[in-house]
N, C-alpha and C positions, 0 to 999 in steps of 0.2 A: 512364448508369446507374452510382449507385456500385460499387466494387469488394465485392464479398460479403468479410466480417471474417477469415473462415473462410482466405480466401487470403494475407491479410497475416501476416509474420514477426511470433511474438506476442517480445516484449522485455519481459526483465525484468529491473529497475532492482535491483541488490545494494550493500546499505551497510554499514557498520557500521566501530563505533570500531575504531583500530590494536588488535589483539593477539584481537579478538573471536574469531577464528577464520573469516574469511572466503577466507584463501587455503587452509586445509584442505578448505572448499569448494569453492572454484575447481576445486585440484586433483583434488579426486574428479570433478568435472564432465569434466577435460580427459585423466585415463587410465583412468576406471573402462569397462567393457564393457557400455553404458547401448543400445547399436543405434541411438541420436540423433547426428546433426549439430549439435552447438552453434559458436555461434561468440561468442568472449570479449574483450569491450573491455576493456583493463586501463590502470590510467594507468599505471603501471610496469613491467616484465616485473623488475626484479632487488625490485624491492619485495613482489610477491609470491612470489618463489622459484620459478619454476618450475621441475621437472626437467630437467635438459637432454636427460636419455635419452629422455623422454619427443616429444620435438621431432622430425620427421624432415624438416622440409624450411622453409626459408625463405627470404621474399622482403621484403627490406627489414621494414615496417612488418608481415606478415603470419607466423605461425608455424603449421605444419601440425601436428599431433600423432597418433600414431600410432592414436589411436582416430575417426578422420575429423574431431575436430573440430578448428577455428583459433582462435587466439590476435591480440590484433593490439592496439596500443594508441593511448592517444586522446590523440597529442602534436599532432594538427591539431585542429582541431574534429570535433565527435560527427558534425555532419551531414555533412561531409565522407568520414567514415571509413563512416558507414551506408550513405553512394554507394556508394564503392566496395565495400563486400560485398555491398550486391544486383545488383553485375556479377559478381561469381565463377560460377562454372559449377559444376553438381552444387549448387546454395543448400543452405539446411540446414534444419534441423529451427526452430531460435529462437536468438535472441542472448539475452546479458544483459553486460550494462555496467556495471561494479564503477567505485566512486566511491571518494574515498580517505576515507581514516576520520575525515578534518575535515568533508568535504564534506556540505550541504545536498541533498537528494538533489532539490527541487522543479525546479532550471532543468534540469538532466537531464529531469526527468517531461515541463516542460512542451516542449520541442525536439518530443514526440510529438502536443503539441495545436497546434504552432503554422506547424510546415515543412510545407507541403503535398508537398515530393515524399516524405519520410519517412512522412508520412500515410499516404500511396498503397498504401506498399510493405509498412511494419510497422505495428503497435499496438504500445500500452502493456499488456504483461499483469498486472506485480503490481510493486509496491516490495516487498525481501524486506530486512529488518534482523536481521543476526546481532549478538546483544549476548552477552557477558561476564556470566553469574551472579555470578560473588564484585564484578566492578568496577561490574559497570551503577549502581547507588545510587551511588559517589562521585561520576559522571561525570554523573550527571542533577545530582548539585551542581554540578560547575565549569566544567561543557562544554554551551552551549546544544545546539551542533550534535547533542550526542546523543540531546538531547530530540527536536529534530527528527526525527532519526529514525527516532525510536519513535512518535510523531505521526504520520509522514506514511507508516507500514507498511499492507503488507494481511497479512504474513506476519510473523513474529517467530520466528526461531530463537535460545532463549535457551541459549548452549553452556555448558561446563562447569559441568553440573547437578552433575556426582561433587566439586569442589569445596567445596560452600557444605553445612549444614545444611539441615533439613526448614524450620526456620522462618526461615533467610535466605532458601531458595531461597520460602517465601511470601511473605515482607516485599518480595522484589524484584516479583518476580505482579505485589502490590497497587501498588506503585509504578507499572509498566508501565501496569496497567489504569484508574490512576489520569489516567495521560496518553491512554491509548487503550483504549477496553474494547471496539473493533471487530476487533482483527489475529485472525488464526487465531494461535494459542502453538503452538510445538511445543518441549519439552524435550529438551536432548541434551545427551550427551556426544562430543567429536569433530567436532562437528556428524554425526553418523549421523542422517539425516535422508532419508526415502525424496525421491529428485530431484523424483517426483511433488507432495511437501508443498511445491516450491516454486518450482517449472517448471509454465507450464500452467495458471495457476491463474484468468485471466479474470476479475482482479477490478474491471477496468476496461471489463470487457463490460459494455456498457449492458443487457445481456440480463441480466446475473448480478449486478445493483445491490439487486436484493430483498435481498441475504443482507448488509444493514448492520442487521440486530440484533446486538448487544452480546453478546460471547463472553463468559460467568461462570467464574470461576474451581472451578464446582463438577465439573468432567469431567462433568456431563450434558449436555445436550441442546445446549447454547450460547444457550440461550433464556432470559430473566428476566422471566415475565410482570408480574412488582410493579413493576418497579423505573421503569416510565417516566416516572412523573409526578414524581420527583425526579432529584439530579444522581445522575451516574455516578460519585460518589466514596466510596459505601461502594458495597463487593463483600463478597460470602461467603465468607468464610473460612474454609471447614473443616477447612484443613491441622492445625489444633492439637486437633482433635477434638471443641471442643467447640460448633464452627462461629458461634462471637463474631464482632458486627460488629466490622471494623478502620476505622475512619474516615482516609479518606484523600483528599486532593484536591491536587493537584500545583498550587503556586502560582501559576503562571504559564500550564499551557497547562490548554485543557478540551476536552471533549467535550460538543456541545449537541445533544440530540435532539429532536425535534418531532414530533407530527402530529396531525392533524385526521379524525374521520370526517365530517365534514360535506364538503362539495366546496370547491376554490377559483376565486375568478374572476382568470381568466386573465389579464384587462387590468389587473388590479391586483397580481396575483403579477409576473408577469414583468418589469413597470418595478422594481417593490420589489426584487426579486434582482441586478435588473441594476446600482442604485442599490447596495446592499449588499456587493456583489462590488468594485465602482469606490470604494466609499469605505472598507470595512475589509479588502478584500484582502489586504492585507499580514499582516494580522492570521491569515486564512483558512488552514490549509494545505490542507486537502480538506474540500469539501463534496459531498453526493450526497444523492438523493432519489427517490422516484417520486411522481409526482401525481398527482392525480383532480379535474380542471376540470367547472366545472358544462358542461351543456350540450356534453360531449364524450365519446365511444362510448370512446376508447383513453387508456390510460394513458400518461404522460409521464415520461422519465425523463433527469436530468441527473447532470453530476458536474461538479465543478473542482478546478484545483489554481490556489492564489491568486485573481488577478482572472480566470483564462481561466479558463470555460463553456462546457461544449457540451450538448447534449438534445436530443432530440427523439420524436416518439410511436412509441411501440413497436409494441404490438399492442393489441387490444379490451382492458376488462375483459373477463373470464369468467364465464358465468349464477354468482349464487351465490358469486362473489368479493367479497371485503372492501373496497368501492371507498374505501382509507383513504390518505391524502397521509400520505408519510413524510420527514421530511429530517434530514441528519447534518449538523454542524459539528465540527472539528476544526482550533483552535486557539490562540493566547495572547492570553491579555486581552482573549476577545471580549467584545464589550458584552450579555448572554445578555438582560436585559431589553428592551433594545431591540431584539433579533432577534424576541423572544418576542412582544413588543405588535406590530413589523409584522406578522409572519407572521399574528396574529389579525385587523389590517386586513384580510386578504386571502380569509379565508372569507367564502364569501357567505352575506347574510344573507336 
């Protein structure tokens, strides 16, 4: 029987460019008085600063800090060092594994679809990318890696909001959402950002995959009933009050969203995806979906990062539920027409 989700260490993947303010975060993670056990992969201990005061006990590769949580860095490999913290005694509450701020945050993610003893023991809970308000715009110009990492979030903490004006800090929004109009935003200063907006967040629960509708930048609901049937490159802009479309679409990566109320056949989706995944993978940073196959009582539901996939049937639909296939793409240069024509092969007719 598999292991129930509920018992596995949930891990969440922390990125962002040098200077973004991510060791601000660490460090509230590693001496605020939160009543959690975390434990923190860092590639460097002097790269992020940590206090020394703060430290009270160490063994080689592992640091104790005085608020029960460890410190430890990832000069072996990840899966290596993931052993060895699901041997510690008293586990903890959740890890999270800070990448350094060139890094691609995907062969991190996927170590979680792909190490079976890792499988076993953690999940993947969320990618969280702290980005720079006044820098994010240069650096989506001369730094892929940072597109990437606004591409491949479920969370965005955009810091030093007190920085920028009202309509930089829009102008950056629509950039963002231009690359990703899925992540939850949260604006800050400090990164002051409740641990909960970014610890915990299950966005790689196959149970909690419904919630890829597209976040609008209007602080309602995060729902945008119009906008599906075109791209995701204007957003609502009502930061300048007189809520003007900003036409925006980031050259290089997209957001492709899909879906059908009719049902899909099964024998013809699932080659198609699998074919899709093996030939523009690279292209892919995450996809997710839920489906509604003819001729089948429960819903299905997937996600990837790159070429690895996993899915599988959840639960029934519900009397009175929307039995509608849904699916996200998120990445560069996909071929959106040709995603668009198979996915139409694949409803039945």
């Amino acid at each position: 029987m598999p292991e129930l989700t509920s018992q596995k260490i949930p891990v969440t993947v922390l990125t962002g460019y040098l200077g973004a303010g991510k060791t601000t975060l660490l460090n509230r993670i590693l001496s605020e008085n939160h009543g959690k056990k975390y434990a923190v992969i860092v590639n460097e201990f002097g790269e992020i600063g940590i206090d020394n005061d703060l430290i009270i006990g160490a063994d080689e590769e592992v640091f104790e800090m005085n608020n029960g949580c460890i410190c430890c860095t990832v000069r072996g490999d990840l899966v290596r060092i993931l052993d060895g913290l699901m041997k510690r005694k008293g586990k903890f509450d959740a890890i999270i594994v800070e990448t350094t701020g060139l890094a691609d945050p995907a062969p991190v993610a996927q170590t979680f679809f792909v190490d079976e003893d890792v499988q076993k023991n953690a999940r993947l809970d969320a990618v969280v990318t702290v980005a720079d308000a006044k820098w994010l715009s240069d650096r989506l110009k001369d730094a892929p890696e940072a597109k990437n990492q606004i591409a491949f979030a479920d969370v965005i903490v955009l810091n030093k909001t007190d920085l920028v004006s009202k309509a930089e800090l829009a102008e950056v929004e629509a950039r963002i959402r231009a690359i990703n109009p899925y992540a939850k935003l949260h604006r800050t200063e400090r990164c002051q950002v409740a641990l909960s907006d970014v610890l915990e967040r299950g966005a790689f629960d196959l149970d909690r995959i419904l919630e890829i509708e597209p976040e609008f930048l209007d602080g309602g609901d995060g729902h945008d009933h119009h906008d599906h049937d075109h791209h995701h490159d204007h957003h609502h802009d009502h930061g300048d009050g007189h809520g003007g479309l900003k036409h925006y679409h980031d050259e290089d990566m997209q957001s492709l969203s899909l879906r059908s109320d009719k049902p899909l056949d099964a024998t013809k989706f699932m080659p198609w995806l699998q074919d899709l995944v093996a030939s523009e993978g690279q292209k892919i940073l995450r996809s997710k979906g839920i489906l509604s196959f003819s001729d089948d009582d429960d819903r299905y539901v997937f996600q990837g990062v790159h070429m690895m996939l996993e899915g599988d049937h959840q639960r029934a639909w519900k009397d009175g539920e929307a039995r509608q296939s849904r699916l996200v793409f998120i990445g560069r240069e996909l071929p959106e027409q040709m995603i668009r024509d198979g996915f139409e092969r694949c409803i039945t007719t």
